[in-house]
N, CA, C and O atoms as CSV, one atom per row, in Angstrom:
chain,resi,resn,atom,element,x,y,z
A,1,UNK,N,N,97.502,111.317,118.782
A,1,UNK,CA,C,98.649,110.423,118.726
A,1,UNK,C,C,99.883,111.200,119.170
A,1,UNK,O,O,100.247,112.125,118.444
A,2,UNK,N,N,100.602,110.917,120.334
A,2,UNK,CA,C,102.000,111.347,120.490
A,2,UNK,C,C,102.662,111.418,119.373
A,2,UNK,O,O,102.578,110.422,118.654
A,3,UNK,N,N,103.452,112.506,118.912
A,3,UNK,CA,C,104.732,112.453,117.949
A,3,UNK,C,C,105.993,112.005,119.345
A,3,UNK,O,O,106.328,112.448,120.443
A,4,UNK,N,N,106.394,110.713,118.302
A,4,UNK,CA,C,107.743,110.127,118.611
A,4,UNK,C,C,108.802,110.585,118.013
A,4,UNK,O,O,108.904,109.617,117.259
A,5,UNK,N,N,109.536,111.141,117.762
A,5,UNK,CA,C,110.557,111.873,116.872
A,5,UNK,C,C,111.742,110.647,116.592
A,5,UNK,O,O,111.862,109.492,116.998
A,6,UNK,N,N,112.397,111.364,115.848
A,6,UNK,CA,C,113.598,110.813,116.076
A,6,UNK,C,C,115.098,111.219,116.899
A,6,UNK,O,O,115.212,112.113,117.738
A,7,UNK,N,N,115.811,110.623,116.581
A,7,UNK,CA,C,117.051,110.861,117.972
A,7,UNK,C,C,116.972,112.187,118.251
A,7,UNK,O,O,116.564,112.634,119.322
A,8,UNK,N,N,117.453,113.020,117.062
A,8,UNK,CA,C,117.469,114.810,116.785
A,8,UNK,C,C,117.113,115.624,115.927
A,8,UNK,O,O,116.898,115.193,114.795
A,9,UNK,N,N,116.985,116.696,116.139
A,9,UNK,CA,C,116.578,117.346,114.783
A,9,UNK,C,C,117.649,116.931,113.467
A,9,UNK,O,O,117.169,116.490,112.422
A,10,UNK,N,N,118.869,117.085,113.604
A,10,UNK,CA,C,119.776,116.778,112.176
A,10,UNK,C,C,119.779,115.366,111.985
A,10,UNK,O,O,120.457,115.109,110.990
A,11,UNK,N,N,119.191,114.087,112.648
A,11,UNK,CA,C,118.730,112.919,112.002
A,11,UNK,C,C,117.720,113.046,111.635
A,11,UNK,O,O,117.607,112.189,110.759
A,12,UNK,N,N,116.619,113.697,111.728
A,12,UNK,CA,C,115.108,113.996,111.226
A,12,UNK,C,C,115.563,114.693,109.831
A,12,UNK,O,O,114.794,114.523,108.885
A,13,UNK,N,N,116.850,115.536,109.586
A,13,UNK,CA,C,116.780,116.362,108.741
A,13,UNK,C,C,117.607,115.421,107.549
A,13,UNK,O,O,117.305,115.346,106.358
A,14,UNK,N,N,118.359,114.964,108.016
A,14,UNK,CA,C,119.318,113.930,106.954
A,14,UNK,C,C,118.333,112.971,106.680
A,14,UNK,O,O,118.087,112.766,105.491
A,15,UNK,N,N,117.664,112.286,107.606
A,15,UNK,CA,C,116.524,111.096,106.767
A,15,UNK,C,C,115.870,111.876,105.765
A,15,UNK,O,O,115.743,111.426,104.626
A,16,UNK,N,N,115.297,113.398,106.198
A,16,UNK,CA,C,114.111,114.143,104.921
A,16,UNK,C,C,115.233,113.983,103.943
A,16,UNK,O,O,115.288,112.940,103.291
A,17,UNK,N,N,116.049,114.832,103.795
A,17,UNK,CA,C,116.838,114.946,102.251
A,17,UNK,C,C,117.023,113.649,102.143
A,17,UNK,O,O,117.954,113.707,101.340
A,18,UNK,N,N,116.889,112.677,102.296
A,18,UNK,CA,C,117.951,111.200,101.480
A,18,UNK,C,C,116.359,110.696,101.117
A,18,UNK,O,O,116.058,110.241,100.013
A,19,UNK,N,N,115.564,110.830,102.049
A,19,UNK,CA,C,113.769,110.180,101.174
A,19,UNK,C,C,112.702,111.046,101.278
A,19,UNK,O,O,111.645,110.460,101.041
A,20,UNK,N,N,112.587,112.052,101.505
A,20,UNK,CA,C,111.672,113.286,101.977
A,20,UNK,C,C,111.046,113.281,100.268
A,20,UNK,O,O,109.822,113.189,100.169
A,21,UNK,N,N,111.697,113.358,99.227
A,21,UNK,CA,C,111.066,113.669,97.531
A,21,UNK,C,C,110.499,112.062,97.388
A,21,UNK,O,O,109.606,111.737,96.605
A,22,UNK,N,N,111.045,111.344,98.099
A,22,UNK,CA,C,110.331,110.196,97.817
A,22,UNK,C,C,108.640,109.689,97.925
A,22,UNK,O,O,107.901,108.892,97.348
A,23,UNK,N,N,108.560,110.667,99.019
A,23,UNK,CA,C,107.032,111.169,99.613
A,23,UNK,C,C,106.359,111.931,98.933
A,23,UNK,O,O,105.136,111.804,98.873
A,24,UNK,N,N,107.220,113.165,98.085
A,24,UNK,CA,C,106.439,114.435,97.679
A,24,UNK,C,C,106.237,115.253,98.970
A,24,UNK,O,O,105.407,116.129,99.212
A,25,UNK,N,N,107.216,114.735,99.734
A,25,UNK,CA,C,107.190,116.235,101.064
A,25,UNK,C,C,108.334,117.206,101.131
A,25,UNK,O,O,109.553,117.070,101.021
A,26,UNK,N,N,107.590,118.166,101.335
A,26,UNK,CA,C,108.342,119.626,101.040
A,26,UNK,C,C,109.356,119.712,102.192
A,26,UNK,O,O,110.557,119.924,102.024
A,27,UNK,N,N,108.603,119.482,103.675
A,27,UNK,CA,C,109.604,119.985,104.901
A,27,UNK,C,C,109.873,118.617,105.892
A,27,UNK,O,O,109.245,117.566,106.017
A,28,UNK,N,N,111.375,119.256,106.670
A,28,UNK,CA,C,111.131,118.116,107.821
A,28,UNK,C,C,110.332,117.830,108.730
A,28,UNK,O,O,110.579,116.864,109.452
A,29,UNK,N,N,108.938,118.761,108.957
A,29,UNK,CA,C,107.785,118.948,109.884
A,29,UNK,C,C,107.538,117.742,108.606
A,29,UNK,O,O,108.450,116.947,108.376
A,30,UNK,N,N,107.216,117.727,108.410
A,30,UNK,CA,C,105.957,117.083,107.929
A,30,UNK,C,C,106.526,115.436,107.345
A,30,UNK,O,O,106.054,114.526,108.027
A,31,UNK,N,N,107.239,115.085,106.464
A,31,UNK,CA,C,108.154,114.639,106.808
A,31,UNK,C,C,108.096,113.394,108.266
A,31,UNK,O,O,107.671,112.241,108.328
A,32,UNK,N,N,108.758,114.331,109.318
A,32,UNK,CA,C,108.302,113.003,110.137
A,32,UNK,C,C,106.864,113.139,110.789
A,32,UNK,O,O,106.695,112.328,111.700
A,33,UNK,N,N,105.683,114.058,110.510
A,33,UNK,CA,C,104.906,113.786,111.196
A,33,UNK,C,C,104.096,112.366,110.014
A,33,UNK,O,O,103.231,111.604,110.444
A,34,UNK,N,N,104.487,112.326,108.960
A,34,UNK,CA,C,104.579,111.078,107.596
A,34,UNK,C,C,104.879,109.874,108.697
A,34,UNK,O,O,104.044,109.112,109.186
A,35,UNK,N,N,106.268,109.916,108.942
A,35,UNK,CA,C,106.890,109.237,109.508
A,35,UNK,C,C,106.266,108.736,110.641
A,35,UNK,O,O,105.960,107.544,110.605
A,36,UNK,N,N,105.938,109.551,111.913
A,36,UNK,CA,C,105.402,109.070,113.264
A,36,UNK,C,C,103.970,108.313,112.716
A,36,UNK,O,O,103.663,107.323,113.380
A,37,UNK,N,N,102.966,108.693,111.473
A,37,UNK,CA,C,101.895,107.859,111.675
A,37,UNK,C,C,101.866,106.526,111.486
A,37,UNK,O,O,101.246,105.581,111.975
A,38,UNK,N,N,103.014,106.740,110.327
A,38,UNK,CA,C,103.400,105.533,110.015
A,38,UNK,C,C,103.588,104.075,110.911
A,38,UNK,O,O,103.197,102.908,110.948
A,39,UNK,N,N,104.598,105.171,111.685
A,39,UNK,CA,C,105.085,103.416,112.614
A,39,UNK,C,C,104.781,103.301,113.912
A,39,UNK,O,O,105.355,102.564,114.714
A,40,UNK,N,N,103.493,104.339,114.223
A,40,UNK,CA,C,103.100,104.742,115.708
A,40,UNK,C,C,101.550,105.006,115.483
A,40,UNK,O,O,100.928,104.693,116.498
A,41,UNK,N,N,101.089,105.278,114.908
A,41,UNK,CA,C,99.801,104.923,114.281
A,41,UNK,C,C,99.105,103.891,113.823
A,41,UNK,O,O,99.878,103.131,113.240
A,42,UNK,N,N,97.489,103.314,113.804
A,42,UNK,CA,C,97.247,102.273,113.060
A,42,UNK,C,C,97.994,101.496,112.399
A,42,UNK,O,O,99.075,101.935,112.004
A,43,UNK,N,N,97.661,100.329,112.149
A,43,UNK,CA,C,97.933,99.735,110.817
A,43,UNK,C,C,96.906,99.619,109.996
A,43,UNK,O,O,95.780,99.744,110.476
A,44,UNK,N,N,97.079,99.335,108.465
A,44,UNK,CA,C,95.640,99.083,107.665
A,44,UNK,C,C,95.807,97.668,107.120
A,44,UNK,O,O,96.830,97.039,107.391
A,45,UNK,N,N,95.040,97.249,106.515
A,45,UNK,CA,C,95.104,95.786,106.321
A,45,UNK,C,C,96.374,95.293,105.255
A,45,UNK,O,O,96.652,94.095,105.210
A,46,UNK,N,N,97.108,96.260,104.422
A,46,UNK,CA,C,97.909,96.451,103.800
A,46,UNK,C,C,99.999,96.637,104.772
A,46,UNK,O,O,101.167,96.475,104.419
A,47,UNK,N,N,99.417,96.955,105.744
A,47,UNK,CA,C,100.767,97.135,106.512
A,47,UNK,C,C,101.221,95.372,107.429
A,47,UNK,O,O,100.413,94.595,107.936
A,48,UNK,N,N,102.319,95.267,107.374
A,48,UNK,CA,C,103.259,93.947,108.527
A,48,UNK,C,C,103.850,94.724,109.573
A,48,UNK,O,O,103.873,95.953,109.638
A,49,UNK,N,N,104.124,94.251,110.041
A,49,UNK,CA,C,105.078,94.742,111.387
A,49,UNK,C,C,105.556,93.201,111.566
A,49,UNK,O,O,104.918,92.204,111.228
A,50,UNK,N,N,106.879,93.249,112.200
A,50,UNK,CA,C,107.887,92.428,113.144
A,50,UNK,C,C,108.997,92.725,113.952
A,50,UNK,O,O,109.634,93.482,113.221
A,51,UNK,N,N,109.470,92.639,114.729
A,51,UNK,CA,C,110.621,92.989,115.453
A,51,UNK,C,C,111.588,91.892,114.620
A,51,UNK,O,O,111.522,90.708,114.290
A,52,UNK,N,N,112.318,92.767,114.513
A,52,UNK,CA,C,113.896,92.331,113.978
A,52,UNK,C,C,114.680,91.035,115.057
A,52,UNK,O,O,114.894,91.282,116.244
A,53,UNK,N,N,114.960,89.990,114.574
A,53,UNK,CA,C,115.546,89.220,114.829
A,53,UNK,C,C,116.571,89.316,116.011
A,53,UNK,O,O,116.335,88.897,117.144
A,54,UNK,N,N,117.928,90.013,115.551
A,54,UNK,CA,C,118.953,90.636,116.471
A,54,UNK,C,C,118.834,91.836,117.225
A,54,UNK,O,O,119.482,92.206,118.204
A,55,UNK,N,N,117.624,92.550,116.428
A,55,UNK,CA,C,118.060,93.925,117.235
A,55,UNK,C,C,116.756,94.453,117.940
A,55,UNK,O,O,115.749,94.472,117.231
A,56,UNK,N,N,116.678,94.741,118.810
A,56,UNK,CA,C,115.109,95.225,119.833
A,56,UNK,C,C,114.901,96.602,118.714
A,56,UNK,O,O,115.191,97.767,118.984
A,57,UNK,N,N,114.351,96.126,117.479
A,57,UNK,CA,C,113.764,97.081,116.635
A,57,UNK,C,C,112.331,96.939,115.568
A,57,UNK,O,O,112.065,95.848,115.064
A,58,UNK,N,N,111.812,97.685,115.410
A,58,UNK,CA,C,110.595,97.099,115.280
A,58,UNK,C,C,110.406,97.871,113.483
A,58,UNK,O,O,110.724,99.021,113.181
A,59,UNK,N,N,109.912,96.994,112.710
A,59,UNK,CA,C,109.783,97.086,111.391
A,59,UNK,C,C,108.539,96.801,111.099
A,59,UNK,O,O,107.865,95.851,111.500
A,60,UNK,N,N,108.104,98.099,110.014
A,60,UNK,CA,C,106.781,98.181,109.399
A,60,UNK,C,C,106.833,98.239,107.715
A,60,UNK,O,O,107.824,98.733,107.176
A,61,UNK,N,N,106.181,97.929,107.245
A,61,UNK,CA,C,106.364,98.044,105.603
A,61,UNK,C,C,104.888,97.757,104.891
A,61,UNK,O,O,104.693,96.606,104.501
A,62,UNK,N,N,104.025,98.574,104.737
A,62,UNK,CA,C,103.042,98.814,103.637
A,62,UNK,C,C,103.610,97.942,102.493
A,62,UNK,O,O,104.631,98.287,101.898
A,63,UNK,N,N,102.842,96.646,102.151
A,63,UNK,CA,C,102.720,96.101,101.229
A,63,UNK,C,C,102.652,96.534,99.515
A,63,UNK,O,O,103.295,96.248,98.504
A,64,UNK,N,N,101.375,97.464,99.895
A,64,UNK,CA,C,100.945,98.033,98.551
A,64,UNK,C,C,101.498,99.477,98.272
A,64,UNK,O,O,101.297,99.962,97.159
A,65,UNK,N,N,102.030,100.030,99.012
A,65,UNK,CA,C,102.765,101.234,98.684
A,65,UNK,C,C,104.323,101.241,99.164
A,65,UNK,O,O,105.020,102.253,99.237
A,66,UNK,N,N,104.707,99.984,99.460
A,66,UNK,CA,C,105.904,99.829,99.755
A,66,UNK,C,C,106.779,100.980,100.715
A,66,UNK,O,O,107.943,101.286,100.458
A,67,UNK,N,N,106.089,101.484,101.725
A,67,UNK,CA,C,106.503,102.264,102.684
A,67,UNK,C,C,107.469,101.521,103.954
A,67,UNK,O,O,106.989,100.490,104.426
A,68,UNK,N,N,108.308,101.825,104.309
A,68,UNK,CA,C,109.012,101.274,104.976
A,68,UNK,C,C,109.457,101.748,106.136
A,68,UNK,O,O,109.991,102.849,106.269
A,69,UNK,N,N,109.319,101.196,106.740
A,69,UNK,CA,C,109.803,102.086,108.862
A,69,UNK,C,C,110.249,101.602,109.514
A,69,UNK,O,O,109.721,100.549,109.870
A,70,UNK,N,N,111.493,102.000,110.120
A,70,UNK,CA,C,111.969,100.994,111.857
A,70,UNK,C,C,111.923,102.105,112.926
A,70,UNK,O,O,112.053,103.313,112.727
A,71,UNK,N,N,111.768,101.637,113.792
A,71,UNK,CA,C,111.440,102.412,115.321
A,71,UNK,C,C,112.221,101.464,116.412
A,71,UNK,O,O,111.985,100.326,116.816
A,72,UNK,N,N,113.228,102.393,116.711
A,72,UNK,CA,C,113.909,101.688,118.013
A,72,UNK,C,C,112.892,101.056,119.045
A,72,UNK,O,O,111.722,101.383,118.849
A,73,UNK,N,N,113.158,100.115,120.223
A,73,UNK,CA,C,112.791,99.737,120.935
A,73,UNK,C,C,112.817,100.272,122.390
A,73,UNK,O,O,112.070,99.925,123.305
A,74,UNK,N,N,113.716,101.090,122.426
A,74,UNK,CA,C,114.057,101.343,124.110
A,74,UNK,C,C,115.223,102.486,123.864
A,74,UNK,O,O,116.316,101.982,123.604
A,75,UNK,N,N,115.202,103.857,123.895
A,75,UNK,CA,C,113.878,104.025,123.909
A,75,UNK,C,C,113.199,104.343,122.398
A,75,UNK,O,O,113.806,104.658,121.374
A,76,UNK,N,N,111.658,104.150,122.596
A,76,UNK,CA,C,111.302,104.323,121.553
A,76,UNK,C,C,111.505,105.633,120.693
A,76,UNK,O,O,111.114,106.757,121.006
A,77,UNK,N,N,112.279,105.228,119.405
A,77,UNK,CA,C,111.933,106.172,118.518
A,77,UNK,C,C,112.425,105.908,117.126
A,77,UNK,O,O,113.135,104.917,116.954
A,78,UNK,N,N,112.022,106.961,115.757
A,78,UNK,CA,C,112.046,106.501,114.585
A,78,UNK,C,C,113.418,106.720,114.405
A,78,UNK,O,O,114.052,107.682,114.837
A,79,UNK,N,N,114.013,105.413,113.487
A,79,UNK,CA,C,115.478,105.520,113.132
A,79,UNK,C,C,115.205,105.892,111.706
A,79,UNK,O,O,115.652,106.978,111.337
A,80,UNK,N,N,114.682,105.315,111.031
A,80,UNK,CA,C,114.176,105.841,108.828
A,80,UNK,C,C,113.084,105.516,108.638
A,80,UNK,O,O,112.426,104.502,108.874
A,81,UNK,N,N,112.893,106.513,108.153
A,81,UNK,CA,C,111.320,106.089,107.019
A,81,UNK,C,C,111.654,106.112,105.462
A,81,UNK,O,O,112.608,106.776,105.058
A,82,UNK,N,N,110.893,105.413,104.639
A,82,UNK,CA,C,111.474,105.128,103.543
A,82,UNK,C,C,110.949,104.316,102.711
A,82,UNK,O,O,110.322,103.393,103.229
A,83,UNK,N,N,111.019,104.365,100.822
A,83,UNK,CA,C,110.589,103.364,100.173
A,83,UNK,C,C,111.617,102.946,99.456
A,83,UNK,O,O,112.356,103.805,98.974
A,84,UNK,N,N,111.808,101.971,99.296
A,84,UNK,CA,C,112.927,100.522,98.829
A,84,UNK,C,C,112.358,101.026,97.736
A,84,UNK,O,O,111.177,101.358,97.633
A,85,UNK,N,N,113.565,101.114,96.542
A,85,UNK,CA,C,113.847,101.352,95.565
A,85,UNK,C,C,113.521,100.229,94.820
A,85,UNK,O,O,113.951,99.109,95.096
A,86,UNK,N,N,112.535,100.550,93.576
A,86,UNK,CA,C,112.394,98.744,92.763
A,86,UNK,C,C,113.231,97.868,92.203
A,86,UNK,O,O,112.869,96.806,91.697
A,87,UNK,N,N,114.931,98.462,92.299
A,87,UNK,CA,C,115.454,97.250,91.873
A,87,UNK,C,C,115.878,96.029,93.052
A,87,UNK,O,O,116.247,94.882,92.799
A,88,UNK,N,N,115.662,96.802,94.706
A,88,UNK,CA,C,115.913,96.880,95.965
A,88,UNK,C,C,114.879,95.137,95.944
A,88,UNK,O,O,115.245,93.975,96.122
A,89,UNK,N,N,113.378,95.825,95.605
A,89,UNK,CA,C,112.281,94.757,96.052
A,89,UNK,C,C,112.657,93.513,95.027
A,89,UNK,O,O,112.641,92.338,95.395
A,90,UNK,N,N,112.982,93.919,93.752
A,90,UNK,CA,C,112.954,92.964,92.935
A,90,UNK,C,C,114.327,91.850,92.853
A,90,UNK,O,O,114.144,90.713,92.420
A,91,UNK,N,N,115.359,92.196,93.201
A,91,UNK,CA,C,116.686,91.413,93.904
A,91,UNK,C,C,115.977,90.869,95.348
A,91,UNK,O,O,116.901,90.357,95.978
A,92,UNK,N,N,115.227,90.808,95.819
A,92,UNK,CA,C,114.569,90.135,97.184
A,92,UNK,C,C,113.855,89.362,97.208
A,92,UNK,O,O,113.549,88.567,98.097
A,93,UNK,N,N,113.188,89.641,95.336
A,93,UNK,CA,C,111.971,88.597,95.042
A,93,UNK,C,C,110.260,88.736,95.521
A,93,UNK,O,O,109.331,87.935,95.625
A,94,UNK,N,N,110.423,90.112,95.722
A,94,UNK,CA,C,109.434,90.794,96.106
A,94,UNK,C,C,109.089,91.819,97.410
A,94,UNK,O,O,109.712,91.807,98.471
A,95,UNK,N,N,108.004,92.666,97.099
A,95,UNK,CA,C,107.603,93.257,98.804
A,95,UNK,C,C,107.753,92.319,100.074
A,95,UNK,O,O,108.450,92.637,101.037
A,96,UNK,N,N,107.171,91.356,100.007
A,96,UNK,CA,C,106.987,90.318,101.042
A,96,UNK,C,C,107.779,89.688,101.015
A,96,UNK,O,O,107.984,89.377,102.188
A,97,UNK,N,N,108.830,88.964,100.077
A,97,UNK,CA,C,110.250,88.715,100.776
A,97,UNK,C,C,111.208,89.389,101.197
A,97,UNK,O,O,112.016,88.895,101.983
A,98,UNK,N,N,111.320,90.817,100.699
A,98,UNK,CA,C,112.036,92.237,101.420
A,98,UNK,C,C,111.985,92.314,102.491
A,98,UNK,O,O,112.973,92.281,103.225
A,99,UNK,N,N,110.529,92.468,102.952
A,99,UNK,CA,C,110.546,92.386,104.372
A,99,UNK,C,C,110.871,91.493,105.321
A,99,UNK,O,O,111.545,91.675,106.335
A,100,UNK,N,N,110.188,90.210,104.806
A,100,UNK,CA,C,110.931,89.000,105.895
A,100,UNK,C,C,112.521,89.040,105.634
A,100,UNK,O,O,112.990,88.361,106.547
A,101,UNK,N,N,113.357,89.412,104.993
A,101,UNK,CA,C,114.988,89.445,104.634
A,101,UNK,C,C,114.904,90.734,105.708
A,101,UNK,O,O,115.695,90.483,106.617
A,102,UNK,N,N,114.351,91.800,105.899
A,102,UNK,CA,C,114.653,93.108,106.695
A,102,UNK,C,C,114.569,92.630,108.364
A,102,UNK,O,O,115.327,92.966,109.274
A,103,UNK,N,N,113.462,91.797,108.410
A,103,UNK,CA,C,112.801,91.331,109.841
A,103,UNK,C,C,114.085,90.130,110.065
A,103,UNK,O,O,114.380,89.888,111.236
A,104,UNK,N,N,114.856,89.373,108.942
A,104,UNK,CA,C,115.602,88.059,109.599
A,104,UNK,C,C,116.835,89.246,110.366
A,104,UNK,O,O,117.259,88.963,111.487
A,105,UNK,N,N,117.188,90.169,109.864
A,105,UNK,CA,C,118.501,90.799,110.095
A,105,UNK,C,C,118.657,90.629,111.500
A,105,UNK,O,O,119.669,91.046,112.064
């Protein structure tokens, strides 16, 4: 699988510190290579995808582990990886309305 990165190394490094413990990952290697399988890799029967409404961006979110990803469109690459905080899902009315509210944006 190609690694898609993101814009630069110090956006790869500011996404790890703000959700990197959210994972239980130690470094920014790893970190986004988390990241690239995520939203550039398979899906499992547990993951959605949609492109965002307004913006040529493409959104993934694991149902059951509530993992969350957007990946620019053009050119491609990861803007955050991330899990929505439970008071986040539960003001939305759930995983699956989170996401369709993330995908209307």
């Amino acid at each position: 699988m190609p690694v898609v990165p993101f814009d630069s190394v110090m956006e790869r490094d500011i996404h790890f510190r703000r959700h990197g413990h959210e994972f239980g990952i130690g470094t920014p290697d790893e970190y986004e290579k988390l990241a690239d399988a995520f939203m550039f890799g398979a899906m499992n029967v547990n993951t959605h995808e949609c492109i965002q409404a307004t913006k040529p961006r493409r959104n993934r979110m694991d149902f059951a582990t509530v993992h969350f990803g957007v990946a620019s469109g053009n050119p491609e690459m990861l803007l955050t990886f991330y899990i929505p905080r439970p008071n986040t899902v539960t003001r939305h009315g759930g995983v699956a309305q989170l996401f369709a509210d993330y995908c209307a944006r």
